[in-house]
N, C-alpha and C positions, 0 to 999 in steps of 0.2 A: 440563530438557527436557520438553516437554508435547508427547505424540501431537494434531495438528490433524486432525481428520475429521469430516464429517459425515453421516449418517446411512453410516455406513462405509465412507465416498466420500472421497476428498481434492481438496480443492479450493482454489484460491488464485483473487487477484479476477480474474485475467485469464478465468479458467474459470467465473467468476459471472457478468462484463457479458458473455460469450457466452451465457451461460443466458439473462439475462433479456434481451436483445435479440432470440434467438427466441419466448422467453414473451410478450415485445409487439409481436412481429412487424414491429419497427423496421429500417429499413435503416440503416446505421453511420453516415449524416450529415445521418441525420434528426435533429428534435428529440425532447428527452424528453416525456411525458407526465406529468401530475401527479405517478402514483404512482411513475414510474419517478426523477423530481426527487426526491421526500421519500427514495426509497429510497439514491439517489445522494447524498447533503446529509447522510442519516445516517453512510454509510460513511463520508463525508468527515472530517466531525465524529470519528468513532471514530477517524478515521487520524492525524488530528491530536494526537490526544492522546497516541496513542500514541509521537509523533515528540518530542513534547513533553517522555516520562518520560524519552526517550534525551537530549535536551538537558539534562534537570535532571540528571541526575547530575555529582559534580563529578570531575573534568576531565566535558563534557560529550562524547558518543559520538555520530561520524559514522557514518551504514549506508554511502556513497560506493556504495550497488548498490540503490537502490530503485525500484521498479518494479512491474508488477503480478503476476508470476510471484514475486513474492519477498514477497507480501503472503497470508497464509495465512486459508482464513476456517474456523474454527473450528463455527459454528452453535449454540455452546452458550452458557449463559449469558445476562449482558447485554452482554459483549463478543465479539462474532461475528469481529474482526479481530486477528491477530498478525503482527510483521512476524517474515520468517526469514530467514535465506542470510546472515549476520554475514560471510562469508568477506572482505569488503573494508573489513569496519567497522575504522574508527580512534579512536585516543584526540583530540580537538581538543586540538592542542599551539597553532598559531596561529589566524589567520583567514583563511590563505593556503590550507588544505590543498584541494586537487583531488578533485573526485569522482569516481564510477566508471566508469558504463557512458556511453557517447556520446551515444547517442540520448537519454537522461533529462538529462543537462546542462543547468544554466540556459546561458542565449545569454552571459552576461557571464563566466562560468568558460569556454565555447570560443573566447572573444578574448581 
């Protein structure tokens, strides 16, 4: 278990792109701006990977609840992102297993 905080604040990404969509004073379907893209493509890239170490291990390991509440940002180091909230994570027994929450579902797992 690793405490996530940053500057003694805890914060997950949902709690970040509201930060920085007030820090650029972006309306929510506006587009991004340079630095807000580089910043977004970073997180992304970080998330990735991290999705990635859950895949590699063997049996590989579904989260079936990922989202942006469940995305922890750390601020320390060179990895700013951890994912949290295992409570729906599964071992991949098939390729059939179902995800978690609804709203995050690909379209082809809710038909």
């Amino acid at each position: 278990m690793e405490l996530c905080s940053w500057n003694n604040q805890f914060y997950n990404l949902h709690d970040l792109i509201t930060l920085l969509q007030n820090a650029f004073k972006r309306k929510q379907d506006a587009e991004l701006c340079p630095v807000e893209y580089f910043i977004a493509h970073t997180l992304l890239e970080e998330l990735v990977v991290c999705l990635n170490v859950l895949q590699s291990h063997t049996p590989p390991i579904i989260h079936r609840d990922l989202k942006p509440k469940n995305i922890l940002v750390t601020g320390s180091g060179s990895n700013w992102l951890k994912i949290g909230d295992f409570g729906l994570a599964k071992i991949q027994e098939s390729n059939t297993q179902k995800a978690g929450a609804l709203d995050y579902r690909a379209v082809e797992i809710i038909m």
